[in-house]
N, CA and C of each residue as an Amber inpcrd file, in Angstrom:
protein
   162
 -36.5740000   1.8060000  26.2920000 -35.5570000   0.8830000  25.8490000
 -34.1830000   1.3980000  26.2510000 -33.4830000   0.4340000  26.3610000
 -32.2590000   0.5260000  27.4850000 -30.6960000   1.1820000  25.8680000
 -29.8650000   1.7220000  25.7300000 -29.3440000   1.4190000  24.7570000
 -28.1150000   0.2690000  24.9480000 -27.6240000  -0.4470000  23.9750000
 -27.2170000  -0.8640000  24.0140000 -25.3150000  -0.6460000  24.2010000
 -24.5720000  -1.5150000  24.7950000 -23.2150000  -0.9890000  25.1220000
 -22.4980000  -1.3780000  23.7540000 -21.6170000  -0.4490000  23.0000000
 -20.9050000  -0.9000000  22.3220000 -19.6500000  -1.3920000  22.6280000
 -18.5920000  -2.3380000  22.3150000 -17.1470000  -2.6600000  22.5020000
 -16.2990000  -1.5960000  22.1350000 -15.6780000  -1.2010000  23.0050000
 -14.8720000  -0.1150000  22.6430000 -13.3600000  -0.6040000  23.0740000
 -12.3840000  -0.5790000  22.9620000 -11.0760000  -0.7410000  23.1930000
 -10.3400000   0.3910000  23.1280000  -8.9100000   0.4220000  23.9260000
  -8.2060000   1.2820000  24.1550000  -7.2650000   0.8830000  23.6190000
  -6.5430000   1.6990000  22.4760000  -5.3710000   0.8220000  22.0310000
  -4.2690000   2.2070000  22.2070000  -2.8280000   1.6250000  22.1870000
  -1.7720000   2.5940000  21.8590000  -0.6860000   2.1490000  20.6210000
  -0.7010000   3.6700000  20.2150000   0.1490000   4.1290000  18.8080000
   1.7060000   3.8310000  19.3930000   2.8270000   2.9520000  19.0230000
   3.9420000   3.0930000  19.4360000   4.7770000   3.0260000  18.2900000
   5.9660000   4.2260000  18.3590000   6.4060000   4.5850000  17.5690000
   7.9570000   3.4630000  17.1060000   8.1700000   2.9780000  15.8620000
   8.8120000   1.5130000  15.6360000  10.2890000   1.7020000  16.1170000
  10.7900000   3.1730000  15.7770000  11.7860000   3.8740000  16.0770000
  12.6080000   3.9270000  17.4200000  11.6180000   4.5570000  18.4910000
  11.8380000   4.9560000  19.3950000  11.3820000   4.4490000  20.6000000
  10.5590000   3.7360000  20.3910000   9.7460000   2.5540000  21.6290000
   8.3790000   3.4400000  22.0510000   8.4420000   4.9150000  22.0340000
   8.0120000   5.4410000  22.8390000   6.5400000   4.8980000  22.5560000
   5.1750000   5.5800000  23.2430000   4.1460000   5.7460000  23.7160000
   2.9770000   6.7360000  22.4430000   3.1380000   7.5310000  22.0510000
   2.5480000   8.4710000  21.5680000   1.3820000   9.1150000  21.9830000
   0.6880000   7.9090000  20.8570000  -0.9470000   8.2500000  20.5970000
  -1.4010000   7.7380000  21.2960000  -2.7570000   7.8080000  21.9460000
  -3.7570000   6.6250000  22.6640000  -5.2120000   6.9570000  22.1000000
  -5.9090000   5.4080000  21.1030000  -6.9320000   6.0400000  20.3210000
  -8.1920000   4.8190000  21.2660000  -9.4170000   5.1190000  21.0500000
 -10.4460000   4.4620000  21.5690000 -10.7680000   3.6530000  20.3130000
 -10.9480000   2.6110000  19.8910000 -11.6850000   1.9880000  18.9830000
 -12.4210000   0.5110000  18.3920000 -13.4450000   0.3500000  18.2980000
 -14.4030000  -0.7910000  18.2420000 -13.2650000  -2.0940000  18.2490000
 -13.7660000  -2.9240000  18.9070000 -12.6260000  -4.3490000  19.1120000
 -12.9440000  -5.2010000  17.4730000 -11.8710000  -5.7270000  17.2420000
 -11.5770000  -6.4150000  15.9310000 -11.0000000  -5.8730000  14.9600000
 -11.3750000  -5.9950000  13.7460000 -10.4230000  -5.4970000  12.7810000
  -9.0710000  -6.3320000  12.9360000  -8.1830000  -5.4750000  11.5000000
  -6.8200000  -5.5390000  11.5830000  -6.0090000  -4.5180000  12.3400000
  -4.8450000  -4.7400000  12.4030000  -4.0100000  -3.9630000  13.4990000
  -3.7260000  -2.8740000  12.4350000  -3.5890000  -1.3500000  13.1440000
  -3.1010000  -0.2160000  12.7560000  -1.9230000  -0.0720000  12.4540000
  -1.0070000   0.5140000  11.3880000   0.3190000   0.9050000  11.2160000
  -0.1530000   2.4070000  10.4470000   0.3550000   3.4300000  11.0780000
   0.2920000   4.8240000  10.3440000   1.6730000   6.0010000  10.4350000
   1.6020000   6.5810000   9.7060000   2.5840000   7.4650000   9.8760000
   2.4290000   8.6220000  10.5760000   2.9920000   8.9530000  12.0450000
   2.6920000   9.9950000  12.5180000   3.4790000  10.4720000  13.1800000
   3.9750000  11.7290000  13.8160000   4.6100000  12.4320000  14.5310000
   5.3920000  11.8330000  15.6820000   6.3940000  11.6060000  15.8490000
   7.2880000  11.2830000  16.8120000   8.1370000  12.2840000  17.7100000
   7.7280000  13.3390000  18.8320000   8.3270000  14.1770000  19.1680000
   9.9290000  13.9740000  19.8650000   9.9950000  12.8120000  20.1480000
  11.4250000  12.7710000  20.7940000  12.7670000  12.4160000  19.1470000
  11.8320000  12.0840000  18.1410000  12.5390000  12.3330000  16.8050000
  12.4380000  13.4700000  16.0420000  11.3940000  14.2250000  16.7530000
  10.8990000  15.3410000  16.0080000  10.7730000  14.8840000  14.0290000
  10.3830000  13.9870000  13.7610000   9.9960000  13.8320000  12.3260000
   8.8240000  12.3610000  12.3150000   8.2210000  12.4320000  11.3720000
   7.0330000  11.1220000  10.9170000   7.7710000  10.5420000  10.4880000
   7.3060000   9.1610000  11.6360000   7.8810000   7.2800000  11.5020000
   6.5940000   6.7840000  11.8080000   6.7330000   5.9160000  11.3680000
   6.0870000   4.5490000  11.4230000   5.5190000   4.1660000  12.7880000
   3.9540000   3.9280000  12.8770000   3.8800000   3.4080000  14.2680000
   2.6130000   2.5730000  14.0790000   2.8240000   1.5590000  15.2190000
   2.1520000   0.2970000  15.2580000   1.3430000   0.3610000  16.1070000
  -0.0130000  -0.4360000  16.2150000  -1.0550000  -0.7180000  17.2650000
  -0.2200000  -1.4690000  18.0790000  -0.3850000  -1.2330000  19.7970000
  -0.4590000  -1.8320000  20.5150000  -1.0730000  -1.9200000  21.9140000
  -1.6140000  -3.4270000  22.1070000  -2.7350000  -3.1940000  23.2180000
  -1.7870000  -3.0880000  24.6980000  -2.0610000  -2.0460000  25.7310000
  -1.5530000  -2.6380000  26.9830000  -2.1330000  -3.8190000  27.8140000
């Protein structure tokens, strides 16, 4: 038996602040959109950052 392919998506963490890029996470398609607090190095402090797909 063959396995089956799961949906995987590529999404990016962008920080609300700074525009920049950050994070880039792999994860199953659907759901709601991500907002988390994480590390911003060109602010050097934790802001706010949003899912976004390229």
């Amino acid at each position: 038996m063959a396995k089956s392919k799961k949906k995987v998506e590529t999404v990016f963490l962008v920080c609300e602040e700074s525009g920049d890029y950050n994070y880039v996470l792999r994860r199953k398609t659907g759901g709601e959109k991500l907002k988390l607090m994480k590390y911003c190095p060109r602010l050097r402090k934790h802001t706010m950052h949003a899912e976004k797909k390229k």
